[in-house]
C-alpha positions as CSV (number, residue, x, y, z in Angstrom):
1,X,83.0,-152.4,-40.1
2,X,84.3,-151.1,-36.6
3,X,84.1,-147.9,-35.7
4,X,86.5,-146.0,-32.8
5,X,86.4,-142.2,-32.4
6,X,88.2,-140.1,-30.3
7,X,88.7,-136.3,-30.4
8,X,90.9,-135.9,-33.7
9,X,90.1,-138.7,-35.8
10,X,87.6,-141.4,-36.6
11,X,89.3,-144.7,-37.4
12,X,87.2,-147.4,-39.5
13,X,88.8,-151.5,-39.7
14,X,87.4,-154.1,-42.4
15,X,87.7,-157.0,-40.5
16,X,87.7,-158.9,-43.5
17,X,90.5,-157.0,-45.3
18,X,92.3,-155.4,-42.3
19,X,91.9,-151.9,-44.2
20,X,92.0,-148.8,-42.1
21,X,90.3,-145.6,-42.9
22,X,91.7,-142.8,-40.9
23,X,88.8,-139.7,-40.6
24,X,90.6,-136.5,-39.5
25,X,88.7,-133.9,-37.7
26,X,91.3,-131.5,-36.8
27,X,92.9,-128.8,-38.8
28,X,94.9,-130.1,-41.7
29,X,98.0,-129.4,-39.7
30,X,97.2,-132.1,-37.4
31,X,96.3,-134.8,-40.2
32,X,100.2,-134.2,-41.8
33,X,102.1,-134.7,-38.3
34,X,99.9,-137.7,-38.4
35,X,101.1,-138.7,-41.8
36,X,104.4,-137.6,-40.3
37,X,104.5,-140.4,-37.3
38,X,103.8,-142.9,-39.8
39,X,106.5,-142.3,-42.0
40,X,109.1,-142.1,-39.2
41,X,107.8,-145.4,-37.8
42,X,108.5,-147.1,-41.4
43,X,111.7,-145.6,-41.2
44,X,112.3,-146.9,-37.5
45,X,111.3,-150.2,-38.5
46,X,112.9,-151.1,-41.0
47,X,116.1,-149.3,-41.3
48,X,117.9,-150.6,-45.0
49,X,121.4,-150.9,-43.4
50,X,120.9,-152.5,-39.6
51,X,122.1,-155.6,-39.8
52,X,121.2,-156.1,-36.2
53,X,117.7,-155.0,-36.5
54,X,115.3,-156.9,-35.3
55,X,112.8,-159.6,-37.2
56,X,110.7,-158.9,-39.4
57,X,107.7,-159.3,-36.9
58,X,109.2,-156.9,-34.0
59,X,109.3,-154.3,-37.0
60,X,105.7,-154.8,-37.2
61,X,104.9,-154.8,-33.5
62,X,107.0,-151.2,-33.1
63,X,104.7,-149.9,-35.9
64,X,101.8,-151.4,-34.5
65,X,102.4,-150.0,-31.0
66,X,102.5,-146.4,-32.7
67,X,99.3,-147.2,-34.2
68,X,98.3,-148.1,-31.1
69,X,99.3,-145.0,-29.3
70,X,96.5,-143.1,-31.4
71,X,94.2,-145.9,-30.4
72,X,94.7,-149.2,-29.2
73,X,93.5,-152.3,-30.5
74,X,92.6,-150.5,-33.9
75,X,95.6,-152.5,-36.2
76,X,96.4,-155.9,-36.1
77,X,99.7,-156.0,-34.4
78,X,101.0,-159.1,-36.5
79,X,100.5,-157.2,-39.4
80,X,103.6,-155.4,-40.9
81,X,103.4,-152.1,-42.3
82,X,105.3,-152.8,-46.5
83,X,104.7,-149.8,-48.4
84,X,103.1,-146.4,-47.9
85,X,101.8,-145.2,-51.2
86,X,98.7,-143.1,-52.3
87,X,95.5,-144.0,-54.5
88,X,93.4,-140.7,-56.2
89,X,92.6,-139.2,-52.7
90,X,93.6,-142.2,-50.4
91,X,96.8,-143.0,-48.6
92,X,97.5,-146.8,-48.5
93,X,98.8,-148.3,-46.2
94,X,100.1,-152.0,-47.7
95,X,100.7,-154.8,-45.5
96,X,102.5,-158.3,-45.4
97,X,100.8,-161.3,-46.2
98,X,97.1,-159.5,-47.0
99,X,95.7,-158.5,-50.1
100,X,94.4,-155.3,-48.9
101,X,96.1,-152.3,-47.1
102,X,95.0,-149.3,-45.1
103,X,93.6,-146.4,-46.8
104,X,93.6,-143.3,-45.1
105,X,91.6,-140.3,-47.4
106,X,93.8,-137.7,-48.0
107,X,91.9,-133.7,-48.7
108,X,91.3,-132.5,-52.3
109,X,94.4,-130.0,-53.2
110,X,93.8,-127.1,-54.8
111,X,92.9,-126.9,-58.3
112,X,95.3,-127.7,-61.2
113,X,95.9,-125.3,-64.1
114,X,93.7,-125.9,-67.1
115,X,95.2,-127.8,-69.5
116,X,95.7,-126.6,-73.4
117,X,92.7,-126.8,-75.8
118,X,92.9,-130.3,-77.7
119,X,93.2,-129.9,-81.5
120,X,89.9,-129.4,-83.1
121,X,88.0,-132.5,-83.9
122,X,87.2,-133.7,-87.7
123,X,83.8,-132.3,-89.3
124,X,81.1,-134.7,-88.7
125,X,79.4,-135.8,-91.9
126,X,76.4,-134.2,-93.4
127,X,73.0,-134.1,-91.6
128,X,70.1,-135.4,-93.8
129,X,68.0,-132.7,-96.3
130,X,65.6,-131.1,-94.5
131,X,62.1,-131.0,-95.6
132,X,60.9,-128.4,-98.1
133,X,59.8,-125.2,-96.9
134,X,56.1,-123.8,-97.4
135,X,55.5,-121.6,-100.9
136,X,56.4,-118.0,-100.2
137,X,53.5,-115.1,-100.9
138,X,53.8,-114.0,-104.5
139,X,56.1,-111.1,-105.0
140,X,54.6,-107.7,-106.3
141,X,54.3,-107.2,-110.0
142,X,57.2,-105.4,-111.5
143,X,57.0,-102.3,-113.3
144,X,56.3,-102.8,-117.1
145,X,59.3,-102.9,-119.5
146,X,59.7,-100.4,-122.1
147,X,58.6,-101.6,-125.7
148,X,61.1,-103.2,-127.8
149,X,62.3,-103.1,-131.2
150,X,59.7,-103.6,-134.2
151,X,60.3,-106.7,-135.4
152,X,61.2,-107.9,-139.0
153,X,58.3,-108.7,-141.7
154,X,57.2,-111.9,-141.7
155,X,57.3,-114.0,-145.1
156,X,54.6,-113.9,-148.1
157,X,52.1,-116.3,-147.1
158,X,51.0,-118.7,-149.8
159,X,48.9,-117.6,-152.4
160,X,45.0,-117.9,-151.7
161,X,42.6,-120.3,-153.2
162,X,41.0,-117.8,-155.1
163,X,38.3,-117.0,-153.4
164,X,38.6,-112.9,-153.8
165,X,36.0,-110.8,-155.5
166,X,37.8,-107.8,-157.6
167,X,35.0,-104.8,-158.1
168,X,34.9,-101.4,-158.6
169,X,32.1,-101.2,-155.7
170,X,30.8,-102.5,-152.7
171,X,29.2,-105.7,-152.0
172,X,26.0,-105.8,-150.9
173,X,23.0,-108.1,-149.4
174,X,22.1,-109.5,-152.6
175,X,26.0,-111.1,-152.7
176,X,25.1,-113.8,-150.7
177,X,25.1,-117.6,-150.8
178,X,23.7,-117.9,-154.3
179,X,27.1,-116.7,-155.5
180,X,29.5,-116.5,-152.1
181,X,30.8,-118.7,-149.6
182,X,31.3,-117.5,-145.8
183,X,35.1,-116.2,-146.2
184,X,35.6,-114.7,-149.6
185,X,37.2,-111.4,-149.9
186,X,35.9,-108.7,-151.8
187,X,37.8,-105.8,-152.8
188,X,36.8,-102.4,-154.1
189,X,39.2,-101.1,-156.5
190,X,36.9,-97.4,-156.5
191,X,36.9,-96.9,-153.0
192,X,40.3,-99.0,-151.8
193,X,38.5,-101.1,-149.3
194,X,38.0,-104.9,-148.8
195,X,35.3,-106.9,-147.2
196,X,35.1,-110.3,-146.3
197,X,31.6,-112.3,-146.2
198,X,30.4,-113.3,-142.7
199,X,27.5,-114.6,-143.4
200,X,25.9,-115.7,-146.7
201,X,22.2,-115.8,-145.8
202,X,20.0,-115.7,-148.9
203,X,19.4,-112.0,-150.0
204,X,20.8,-110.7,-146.2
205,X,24.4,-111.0,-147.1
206,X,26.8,-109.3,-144.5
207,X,30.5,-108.1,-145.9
208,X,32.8,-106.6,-142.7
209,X,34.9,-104.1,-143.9
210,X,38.3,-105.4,-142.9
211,X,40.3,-102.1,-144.3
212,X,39.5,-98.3,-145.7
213,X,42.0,-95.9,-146.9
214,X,42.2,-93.2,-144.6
215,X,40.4,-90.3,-145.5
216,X,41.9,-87.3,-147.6
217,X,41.0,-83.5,-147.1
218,X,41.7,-80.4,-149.1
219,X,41.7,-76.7,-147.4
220,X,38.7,-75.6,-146.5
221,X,37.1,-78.7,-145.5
222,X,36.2,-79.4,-142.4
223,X,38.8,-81.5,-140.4
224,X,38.8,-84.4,-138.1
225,X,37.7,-82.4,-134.6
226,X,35.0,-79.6,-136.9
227,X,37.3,-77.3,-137.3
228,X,38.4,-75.5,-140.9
229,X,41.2,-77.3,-142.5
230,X,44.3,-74.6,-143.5
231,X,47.0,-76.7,-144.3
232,X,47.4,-80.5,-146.3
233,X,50.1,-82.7,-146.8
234,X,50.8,-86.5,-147.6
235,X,47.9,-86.4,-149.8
236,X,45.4,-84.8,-148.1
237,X,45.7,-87.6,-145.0
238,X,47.5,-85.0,-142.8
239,X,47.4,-81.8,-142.0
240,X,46.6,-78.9,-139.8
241,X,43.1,-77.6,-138.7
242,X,42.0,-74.4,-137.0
243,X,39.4,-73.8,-134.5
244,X,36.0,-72.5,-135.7
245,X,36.0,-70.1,-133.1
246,X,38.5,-67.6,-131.1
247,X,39.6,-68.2,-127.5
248,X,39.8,-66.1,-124.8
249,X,37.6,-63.5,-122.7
250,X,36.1,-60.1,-123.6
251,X,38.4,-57.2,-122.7
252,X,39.6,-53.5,-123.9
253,X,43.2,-53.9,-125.4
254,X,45.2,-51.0,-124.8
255,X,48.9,-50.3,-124.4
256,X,50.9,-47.9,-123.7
257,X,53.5,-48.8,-126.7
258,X,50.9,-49.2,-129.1
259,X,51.7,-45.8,-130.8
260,X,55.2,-46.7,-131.6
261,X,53.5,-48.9,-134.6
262,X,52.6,-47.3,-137.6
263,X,50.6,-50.0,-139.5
264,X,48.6,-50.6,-136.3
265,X,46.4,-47.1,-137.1
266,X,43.1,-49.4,-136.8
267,X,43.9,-50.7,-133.6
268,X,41.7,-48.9,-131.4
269,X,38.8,-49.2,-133.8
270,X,39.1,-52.6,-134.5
271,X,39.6,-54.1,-131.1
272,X,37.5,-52.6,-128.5
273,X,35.7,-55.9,-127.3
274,X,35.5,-59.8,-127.9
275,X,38.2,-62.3,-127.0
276,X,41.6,-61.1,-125.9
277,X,44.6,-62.4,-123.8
278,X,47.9,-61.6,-123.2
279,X,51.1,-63.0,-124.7
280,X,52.5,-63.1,-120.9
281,X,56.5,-63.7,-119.9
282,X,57.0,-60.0,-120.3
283,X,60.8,-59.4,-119.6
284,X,61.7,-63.6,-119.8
285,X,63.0,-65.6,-122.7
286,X,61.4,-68.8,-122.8
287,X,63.8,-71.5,-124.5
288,X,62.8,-73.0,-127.8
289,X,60.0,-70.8,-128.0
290,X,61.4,-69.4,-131.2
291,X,60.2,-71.6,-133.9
292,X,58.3,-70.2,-136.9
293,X,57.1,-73.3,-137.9
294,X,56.3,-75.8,-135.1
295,X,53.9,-73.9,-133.1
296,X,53.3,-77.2,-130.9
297,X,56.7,-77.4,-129.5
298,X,56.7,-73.4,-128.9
299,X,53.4,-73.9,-126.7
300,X,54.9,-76.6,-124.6
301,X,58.1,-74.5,-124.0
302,X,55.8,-70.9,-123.2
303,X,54.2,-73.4,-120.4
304,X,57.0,-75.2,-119.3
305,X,59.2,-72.1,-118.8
306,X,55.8,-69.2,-118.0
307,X,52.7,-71.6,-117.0
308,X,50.8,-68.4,-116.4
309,X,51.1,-67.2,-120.0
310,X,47.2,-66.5,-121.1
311,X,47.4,-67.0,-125.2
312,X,49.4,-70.2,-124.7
313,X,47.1,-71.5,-121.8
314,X,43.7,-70.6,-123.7
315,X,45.2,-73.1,-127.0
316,X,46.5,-75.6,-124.7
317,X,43.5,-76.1,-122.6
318,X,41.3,-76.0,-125.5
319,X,38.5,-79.2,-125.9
320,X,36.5,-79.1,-129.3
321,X,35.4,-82.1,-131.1
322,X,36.8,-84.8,-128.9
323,X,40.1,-83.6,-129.2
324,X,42.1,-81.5,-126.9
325,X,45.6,-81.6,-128.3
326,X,45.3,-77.5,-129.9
327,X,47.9,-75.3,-129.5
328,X,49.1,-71.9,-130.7
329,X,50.1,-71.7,-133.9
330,X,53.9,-70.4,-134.9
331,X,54.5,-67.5,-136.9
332,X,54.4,-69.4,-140.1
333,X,51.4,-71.6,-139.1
334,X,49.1,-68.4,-138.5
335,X,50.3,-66.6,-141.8
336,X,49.1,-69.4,-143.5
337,X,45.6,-70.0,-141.6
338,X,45.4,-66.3,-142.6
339,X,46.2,-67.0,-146.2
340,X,44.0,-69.7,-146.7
341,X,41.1,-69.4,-144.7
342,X,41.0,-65.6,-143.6
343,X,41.4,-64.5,-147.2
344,X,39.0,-66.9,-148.6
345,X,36.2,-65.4,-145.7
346,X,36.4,-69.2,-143.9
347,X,36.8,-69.7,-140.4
348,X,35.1,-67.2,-138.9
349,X,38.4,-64.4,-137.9
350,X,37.8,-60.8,-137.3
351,X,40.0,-58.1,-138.8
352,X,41.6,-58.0,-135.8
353,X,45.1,-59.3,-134.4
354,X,46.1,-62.9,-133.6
355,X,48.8,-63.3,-131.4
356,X,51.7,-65.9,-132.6
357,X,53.6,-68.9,-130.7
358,X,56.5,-67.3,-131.8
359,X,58.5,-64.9,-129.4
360,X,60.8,-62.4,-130.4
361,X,62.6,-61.2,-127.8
362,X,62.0,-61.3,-123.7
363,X,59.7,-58.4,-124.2
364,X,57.8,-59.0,-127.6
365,X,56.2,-61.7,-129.5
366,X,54.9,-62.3,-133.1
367,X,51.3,-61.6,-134.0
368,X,49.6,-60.8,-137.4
369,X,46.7,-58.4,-138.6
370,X,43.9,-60.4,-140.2
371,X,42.9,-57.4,-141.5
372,X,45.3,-56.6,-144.2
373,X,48.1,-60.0,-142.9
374,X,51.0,-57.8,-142.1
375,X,53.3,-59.2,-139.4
376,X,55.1,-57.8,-136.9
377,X,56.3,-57.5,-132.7
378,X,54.6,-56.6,-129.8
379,X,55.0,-56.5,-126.4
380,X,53.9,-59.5,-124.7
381,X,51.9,-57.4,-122.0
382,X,49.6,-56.4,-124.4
383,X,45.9,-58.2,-125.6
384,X,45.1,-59.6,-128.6
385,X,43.3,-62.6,-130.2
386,X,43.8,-66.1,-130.2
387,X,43.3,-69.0,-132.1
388,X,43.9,-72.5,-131.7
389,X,45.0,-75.1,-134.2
390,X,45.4,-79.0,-134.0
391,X,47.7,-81.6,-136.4
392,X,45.6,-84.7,-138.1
């Protein structure tokens, strides 16, 4: 391709296809008034209406010779300028008789407004399942559920195959394999237990005691936990039991109200050492700790309410036999440990005062005299005996 310069432009000619490609250097100014010349040279060559224009090919050479004027020899002058049109960024300039045509790059213009969003395109289909994630860590264990209902009795099983031994005693060694296979039952009508064989070796029998009615106690015996028994019901199989010995510390028990109470003469005599406490809660209610009877529920309540109290605290915290459920006994409950044991000389009591479960008012409780079993009030500040008692 041929190359002329000068001081505005740079011109480039394909010799093949005549095309020119104008180069401006100069301000953008200088390119229009180019653009300009060329126009009005179109316009001079070819005006629509002459009809005493010149040919065809002096158009051309007129156009030409402006070319030229920028810089000579750079157009064809037997080329005729057709058409001046633009291409993206090139100006065209179209001539007779060629395929081709002059392109001249024109500047990029400023920037066009963006255009409005296209709608939104359809939802492209589903990607393939992705692979299975690892096992999680294993969650903490929950709390446990509370116990539900007790569930209906099952049916009657079928009868057995007679294999059940009905006595009035025990089996013993000698019941063995000479008479007894490994799984008969043996049941003692005297006692109301039943056995069942376990192994029938000859004269070395064993029977396992599969159930024993539950042992029945009269007043006075000894209970479950060693203490004296004061109180049976259900047969004997339940009941209450008293300590066999007081609680507390030794002390003096003196008040200044104690004067006030006529059938307490004997006090001062009576009481001068051993194991005291006081009632405690002087000046408080305590809430349900009213109830002749239920001495259990009135110890919880004296704690809850006064957890210093020292008659209530010396029952409660009690241990004796492997049990440690004792408490103070109610009103009721202490008349009749008095009534049953005191009187009878069992247990162990002094003639002395036992203080009650039982409160009265916020500034006396219950107690009553083991030496004579009258009952009456006291102030709570004052120190007498205590002793514990336990249900079976």
């Amino acid at each position: 391709m041929k190359e002329k310069k000068n001081a505005e432009s740079t011109f480039y000619r394909n010799p093949i296809s005549q095309t020119i490609y104008i180069q401006f250097k100069q301000p953008l100014i200088q390119w229009f008034g180019f653009m300009l010349l060329l126009l009005a040279g179109v316009a001079t060559a070819a005006p629509p209406n002459d009809r005493n224009s010149p040919p065809a090919k002096a158009k051309g050479n007129k156009l030409a010779a402006r070319v030229t004027a920028l810089e000579a020899g750079d157009i064809d002058p037997t080329n005729e300028v057709q058409t001046l049109s633009t291409d993206g960024d090139f100006l065209i300039l179209s001539k007779i008789n060629e395929v081709g045509g002059g392109i001249v790059p024109l500047p990029q213009g400023p920037a066009g407004p963006q255009g409005v969003m296209g709608p939104k395109g359809i939802q492209g289909l589903t990607g393939p399942k992705g692979a299975r994630g690892a096992k999680g860590a294993k969650g903490a264990r929950g709390a446990r559920g509370i116990q539900g209902p007790k569930g209906n009795d099952g049916a009657t099983g079928p009868a057995g195959s007679g294999n059940v031994v009905i006595s009035d005693s025990a089996p013993t060694v000698n019941d063995d394999i000479n008479t007894y296979a490994v799984g008969f039952i043996w049941v003692d009508t005297d006692q109301g237990d039943a056995y069942i064989l376990i192994d029938n070796s000859p004269a070395a029998a064993e029977w396992k005691l599969i159930t024993s009615t539950p042992p029945v106690y009269a007043i006075g015996d000894i209970g479950p936990a060693g203490g004296f028994v004061f109180l049976v019901h259900a047969g004997g199989q339940h009941g209450l039991e008293a300590a066999p010995e007081d609680q507390g510390s030794d002390s003096f028990s003196s008040f200044s109200s104690f004067s006030s109470f006529s059938s307490f003469s004997s006090f001062s005599s009576s009481s001068s050492s051993s194991s005291f406490a006081y009632w405690g809660c002087y000046e408080m209610i305590i809430d349900g700790a009213d109830d002749i009877d239920d001495g259990a529920q009135n110890t919880l309540d004296i704690l809850n309410d006064c957890p210093l109290s020292q008659a209530a605290s010396l029952a409660s915290d009690y241990v004796f036999g492997g049990y440690s459920d004792w408490y103070l006994p109610s009103k009721n409950e202490l008349d009749a440990m008095y009534l049953n044991l005191a009187v009878n000389n069992k247990g162990g009591f002094a003639n002395d005062f036992y203080w009650s479960s039982t409160e009265s008012s916020e500034y006396a409780a219950w107690f009553q005299d083991f030496d004579g079993g009258s009952r009456d009030t006291l102030q709570k500040k004052s120190s007498l005996r205590v002793r514990a008692v336990r249900a079976f």
